[in-house]
C-alpha positions as a LaTeX table, in Angstrom:
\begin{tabular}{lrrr}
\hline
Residue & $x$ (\AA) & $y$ (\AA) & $z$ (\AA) \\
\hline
Unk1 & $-10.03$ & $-22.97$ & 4.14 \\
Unk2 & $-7.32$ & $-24.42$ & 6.61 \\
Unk3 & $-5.08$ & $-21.78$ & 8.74 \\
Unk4 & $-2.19$ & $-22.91$ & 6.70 \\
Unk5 & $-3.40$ & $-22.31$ & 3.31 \\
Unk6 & $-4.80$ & $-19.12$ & 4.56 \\
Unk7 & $-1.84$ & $-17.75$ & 5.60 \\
Unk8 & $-0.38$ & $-18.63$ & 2.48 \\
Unk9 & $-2.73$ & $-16.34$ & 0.99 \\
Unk10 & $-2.73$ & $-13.41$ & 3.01 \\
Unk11 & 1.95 & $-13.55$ & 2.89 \\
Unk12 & 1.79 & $-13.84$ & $-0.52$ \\
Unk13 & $-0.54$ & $-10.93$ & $-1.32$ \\
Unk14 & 1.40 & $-8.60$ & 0.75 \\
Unk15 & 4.39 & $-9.83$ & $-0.24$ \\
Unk16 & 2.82 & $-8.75$ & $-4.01$ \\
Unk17 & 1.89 & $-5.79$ & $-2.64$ \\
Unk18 & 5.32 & $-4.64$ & $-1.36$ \\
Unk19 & 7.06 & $-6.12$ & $-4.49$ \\
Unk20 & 5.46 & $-6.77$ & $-7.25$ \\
Unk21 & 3.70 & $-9.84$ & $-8.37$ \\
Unk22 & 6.10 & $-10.69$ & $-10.93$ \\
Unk23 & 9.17 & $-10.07$ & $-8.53$ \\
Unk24 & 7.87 & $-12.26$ & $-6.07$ \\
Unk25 & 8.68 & $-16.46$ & $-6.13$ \\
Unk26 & 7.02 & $-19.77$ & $-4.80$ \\
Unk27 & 10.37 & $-20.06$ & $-2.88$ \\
Unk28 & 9.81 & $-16.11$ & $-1.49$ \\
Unk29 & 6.79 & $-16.51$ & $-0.09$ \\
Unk30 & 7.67 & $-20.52$ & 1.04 \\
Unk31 & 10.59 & $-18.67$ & 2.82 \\
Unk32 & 8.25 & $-15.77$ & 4.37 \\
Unk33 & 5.99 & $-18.28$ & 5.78 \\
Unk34 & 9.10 & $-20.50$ & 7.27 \\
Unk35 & 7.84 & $-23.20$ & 5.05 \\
Unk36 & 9.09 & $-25.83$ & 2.50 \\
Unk37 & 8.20 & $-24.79$ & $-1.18$ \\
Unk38 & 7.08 & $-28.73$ & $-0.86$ \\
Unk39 & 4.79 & $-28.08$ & 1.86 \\
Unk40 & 3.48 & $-25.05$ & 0.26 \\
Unk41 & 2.21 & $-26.78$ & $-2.87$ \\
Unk42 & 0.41 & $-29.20$ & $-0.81$ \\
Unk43 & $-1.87$ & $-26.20$ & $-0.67$ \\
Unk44 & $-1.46$ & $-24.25$ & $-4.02$ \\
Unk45 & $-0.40$ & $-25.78$ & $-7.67$ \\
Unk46 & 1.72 & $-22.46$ & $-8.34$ \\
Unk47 & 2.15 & $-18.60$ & $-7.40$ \\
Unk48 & $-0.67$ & $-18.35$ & $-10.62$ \\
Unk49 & $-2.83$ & $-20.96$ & $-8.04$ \\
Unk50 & $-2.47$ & $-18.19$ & $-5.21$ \\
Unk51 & $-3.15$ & $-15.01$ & $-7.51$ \\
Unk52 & $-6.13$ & $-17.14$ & $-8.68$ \\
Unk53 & $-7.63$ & $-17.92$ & $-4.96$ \\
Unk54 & $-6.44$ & $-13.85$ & $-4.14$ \\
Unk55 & $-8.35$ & $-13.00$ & $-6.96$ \\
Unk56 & $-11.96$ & $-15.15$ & $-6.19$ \\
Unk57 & $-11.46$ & $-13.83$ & $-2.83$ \\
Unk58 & $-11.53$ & $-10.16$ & $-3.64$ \\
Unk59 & $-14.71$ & $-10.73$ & $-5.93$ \\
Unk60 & $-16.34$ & $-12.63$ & $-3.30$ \\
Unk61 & $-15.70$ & $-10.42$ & $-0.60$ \\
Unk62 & $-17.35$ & $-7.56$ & $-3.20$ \\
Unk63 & $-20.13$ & $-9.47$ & $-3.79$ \\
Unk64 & $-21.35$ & $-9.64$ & 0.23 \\
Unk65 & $-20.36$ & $-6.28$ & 0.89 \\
Unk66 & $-23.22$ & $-5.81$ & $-2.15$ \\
Unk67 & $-25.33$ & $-7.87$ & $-0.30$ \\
Unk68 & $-25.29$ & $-6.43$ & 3.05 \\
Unk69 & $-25.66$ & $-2.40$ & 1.87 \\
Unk70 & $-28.53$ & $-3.85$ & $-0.57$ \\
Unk71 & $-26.86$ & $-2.04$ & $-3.88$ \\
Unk72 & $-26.51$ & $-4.11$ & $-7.19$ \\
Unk73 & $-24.00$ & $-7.49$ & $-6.96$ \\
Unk74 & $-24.03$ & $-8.34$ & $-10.50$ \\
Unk75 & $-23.71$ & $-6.23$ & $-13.54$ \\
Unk76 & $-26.41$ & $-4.63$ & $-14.96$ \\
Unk77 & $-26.23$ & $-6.70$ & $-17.75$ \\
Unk78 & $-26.89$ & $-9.47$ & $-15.94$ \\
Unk79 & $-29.49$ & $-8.09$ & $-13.40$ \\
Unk80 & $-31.35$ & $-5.03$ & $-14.19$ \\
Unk81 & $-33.76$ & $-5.29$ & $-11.55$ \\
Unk82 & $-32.03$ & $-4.13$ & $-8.59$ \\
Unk83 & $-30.28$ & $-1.10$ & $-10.11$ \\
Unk84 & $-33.94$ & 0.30 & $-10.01$ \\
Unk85 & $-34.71$ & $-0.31$ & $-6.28$ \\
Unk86 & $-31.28$ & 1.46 & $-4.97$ \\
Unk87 & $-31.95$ & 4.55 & $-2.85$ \\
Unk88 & $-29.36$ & 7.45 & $-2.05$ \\
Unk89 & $-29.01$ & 6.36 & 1.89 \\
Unk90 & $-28.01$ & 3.01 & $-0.02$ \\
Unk91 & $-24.79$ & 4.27 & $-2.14$ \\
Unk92 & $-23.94$ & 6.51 & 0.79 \\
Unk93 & $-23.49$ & 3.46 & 3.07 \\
Unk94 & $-21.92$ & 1.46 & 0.25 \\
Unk95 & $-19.25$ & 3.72 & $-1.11$ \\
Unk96 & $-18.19$ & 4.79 & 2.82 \\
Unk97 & $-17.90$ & 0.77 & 3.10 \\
Unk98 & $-15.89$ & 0.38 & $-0.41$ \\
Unk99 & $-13.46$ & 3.29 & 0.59 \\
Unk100 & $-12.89$ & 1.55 & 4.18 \\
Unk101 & $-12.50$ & $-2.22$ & 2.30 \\
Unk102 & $-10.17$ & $-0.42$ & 0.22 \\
Unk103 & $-7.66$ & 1.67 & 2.45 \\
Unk104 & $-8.10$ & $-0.23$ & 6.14 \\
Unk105 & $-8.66$ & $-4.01$ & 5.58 \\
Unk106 & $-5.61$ & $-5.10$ & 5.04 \\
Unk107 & $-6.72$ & $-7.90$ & 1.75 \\
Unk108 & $-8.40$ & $-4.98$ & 0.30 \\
Unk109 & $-5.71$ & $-2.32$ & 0.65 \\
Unk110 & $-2.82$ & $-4.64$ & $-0.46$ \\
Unk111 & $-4.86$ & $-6.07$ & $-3.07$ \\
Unk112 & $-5.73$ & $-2.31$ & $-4.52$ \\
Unk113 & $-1.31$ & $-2.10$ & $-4.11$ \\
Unk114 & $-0.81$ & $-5.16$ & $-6.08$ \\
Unk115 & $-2.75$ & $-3.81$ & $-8.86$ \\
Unk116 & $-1.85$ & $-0.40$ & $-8.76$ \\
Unk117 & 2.14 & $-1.35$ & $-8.76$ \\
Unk118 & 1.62 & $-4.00$ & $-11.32$ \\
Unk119 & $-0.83$ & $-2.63$ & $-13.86$ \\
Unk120 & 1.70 & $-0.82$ & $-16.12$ \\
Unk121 & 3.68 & $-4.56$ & $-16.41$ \\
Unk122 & 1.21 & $-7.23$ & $-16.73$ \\
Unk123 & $-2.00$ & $-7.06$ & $-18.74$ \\
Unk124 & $-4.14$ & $-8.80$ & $-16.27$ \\
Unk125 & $-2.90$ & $-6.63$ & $-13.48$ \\
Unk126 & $-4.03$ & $-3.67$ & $-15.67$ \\
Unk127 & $-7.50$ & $-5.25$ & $-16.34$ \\
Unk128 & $-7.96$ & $-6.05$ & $-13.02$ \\
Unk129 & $-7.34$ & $-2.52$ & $-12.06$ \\
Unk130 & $-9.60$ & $-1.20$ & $-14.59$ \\
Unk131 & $-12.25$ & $-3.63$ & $-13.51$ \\
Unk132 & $-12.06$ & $-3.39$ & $-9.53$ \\
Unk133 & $-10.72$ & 0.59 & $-9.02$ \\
Unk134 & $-11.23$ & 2.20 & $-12.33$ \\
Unk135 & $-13.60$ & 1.72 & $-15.44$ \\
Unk136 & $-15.91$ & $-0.95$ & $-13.71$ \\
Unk137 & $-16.65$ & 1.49 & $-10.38$ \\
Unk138 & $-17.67$ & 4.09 & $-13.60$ \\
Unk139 & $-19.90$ & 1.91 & $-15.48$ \\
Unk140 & $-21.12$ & 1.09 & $-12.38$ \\
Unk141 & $-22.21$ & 3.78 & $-10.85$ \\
Unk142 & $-23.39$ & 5.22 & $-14.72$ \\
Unk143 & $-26.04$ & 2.01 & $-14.48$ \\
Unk144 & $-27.22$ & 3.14 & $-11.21$ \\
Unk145 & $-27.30$ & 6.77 & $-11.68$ \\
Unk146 & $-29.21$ & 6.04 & $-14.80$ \\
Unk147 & $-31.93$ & 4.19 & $-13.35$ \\
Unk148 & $-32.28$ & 6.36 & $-10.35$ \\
Unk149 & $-33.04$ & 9.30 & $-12.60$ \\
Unk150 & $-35.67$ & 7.17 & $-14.49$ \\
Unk151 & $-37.16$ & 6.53 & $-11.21$ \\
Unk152 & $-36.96$ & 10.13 & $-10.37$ \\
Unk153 & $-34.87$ & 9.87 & $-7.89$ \\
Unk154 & $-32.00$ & 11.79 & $-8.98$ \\
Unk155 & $-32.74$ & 15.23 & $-11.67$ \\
Unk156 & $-32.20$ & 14.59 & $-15.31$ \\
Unk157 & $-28.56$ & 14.75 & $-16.52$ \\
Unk158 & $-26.03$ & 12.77 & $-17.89$ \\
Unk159 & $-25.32$ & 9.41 & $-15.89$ \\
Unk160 & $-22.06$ & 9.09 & $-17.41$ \\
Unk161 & $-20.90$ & 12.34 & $-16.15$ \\
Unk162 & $-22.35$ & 12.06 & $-12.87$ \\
Unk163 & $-20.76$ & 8.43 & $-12.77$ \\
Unk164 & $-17.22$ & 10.28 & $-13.70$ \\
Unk165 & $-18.14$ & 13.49 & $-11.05$ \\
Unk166 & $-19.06$ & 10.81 & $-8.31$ \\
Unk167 & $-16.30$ & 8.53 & $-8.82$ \\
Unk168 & $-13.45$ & 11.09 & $-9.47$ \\
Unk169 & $-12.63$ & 12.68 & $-5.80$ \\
Unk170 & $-13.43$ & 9.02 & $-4.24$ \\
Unk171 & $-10.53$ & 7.67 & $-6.44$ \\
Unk172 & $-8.45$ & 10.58 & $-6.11$ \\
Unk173 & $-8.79$ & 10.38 & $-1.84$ \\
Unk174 & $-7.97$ & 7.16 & $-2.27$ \\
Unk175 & $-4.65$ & 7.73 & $-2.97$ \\
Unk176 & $-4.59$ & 11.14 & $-0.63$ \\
Unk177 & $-5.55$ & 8.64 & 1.84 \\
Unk178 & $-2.23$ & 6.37 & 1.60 \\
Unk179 & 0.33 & 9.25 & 2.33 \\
Unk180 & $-1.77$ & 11.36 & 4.46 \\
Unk181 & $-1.11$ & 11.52 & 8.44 \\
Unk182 & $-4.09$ & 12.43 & 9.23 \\
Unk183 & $-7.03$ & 9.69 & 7.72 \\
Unk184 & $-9.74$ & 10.77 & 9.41 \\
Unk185 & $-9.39$ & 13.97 & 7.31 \\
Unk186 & $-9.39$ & 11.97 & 4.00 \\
Unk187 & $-12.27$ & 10.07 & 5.21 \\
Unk188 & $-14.16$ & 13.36 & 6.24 \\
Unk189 & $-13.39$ & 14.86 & 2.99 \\
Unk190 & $-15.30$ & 11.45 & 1.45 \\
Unk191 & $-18.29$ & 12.22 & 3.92 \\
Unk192 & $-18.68$ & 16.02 & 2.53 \\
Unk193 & $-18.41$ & 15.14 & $-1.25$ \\
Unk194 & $-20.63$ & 12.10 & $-1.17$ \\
Unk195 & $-23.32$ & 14.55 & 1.00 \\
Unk196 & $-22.82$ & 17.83 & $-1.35$ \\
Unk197 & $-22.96$ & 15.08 & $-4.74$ \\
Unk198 & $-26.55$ & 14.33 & $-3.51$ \\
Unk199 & $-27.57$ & 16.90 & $-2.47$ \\
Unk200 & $-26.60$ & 18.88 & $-5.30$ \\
Unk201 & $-28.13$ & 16.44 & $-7.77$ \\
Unk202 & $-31.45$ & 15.86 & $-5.44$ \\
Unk203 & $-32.10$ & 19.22 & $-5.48$ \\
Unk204 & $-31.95$ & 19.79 & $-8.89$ \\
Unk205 & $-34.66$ & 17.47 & $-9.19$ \\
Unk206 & $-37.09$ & 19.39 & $-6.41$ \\
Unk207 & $-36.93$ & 22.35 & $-8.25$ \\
Unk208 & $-37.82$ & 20.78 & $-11.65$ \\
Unk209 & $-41.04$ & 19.49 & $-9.50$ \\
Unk210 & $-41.77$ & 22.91 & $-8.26$ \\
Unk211 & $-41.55$ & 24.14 & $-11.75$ \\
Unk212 & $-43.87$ & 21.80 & $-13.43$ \\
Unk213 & $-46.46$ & 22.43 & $-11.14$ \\
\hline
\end{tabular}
């Protein structure tokens, strides 16, 4: 992708961000960038072209973070396999790495804006939401918390709750971590839940060994 047309992308998702996808023009962002609206469609179609490229840019960028932490990158659905093979040190590495994507890189954060401010006005704003910060982190971690206790990794429970006791305090520091002055305290609050999660639900399952024996 050329400088140009990636600049285009970057101004126009913060200006979305800051002010709404809906509230925000072709001319706007032209304007932002000190740019013709001519020269800008050289680049784009329309503002939907831009939302579009925003949008296979977020899932892409999702997809290689998967990669490189070795957790699922497609739905279970789709690919069973690896939800099987994903250890503990794995979703501890990945979820740190999701909550930094999500509040410090600047596509990620104003992307998780965009959505947030717009989700309540446009219908694909509020299924993107649900997919990338909401329901789809759930079902998520429900398909990986059920195969880890099939593997015996994790005690017997119900994934679906420990999907919604995982998830719940990582979305809620999320948004403690916007207004807060101090991040590193958000961030270390993240650390302690993902650690006492574990080993909370780990050592359920030693005990059940000891037990059986």
């Amino acid at each position: 992708m050329s400088d140009t047309k990636e600049n285009i992308l970057h101004t126009a998702l913060r200006l979305f961000a800051r002010d709404g996808y809906e509230a925000v023009s072709v001319s706007a962002i032209a304007g932002e960038l000190g740019m013709t609206k001519g020269a800008l469609y050289k680049h784009y179609k329309n503002k939907r072209d831009i939302f579009d490229s925003i949008v296979e840019r977020i899932y892409q960028m999702d997809y290689e973070r998967a990669h490189e932490f070795e957790v699922p990158e497609e739905v279970f659905e789709k690919a069973p396999l690896p939800y099987q093979n994903t250890s503990v040190d794995k979703i501890d590495a990945f979820i740190k790495a999701q909550f930094s994507f999500w509040t410090e890189d600047e596509f990620g954060c104003n992307f998780r804006k965009m959505v947030t401010l717009e989700q309540y006005r446009n219908p694909d704003m509020a299924e993107l939401y649900q997919k990338c910060l909401a329901g789809g982190p759930v079902d998520y971690m429900e398909d990986l918390f059920r195969e880890m206790i099939e593997q015996g990794v994790l005690s017997k429970s119900n994934p679906k709750q420990l999907a919604l006791e995982f998830y719940a305090p990582y979305y809620l520091l999320l948004s403690i971590y916007d207004v807060s002055p101090d991040k590193e305290k958000a961030k270390n609050l993240l650390v302690a839940h993902i650690e006492h999660f574990m080993k909370k639900n780990t050592a359920k399952m030693s005990k059940e060994k000891e037990q059986s024996q």
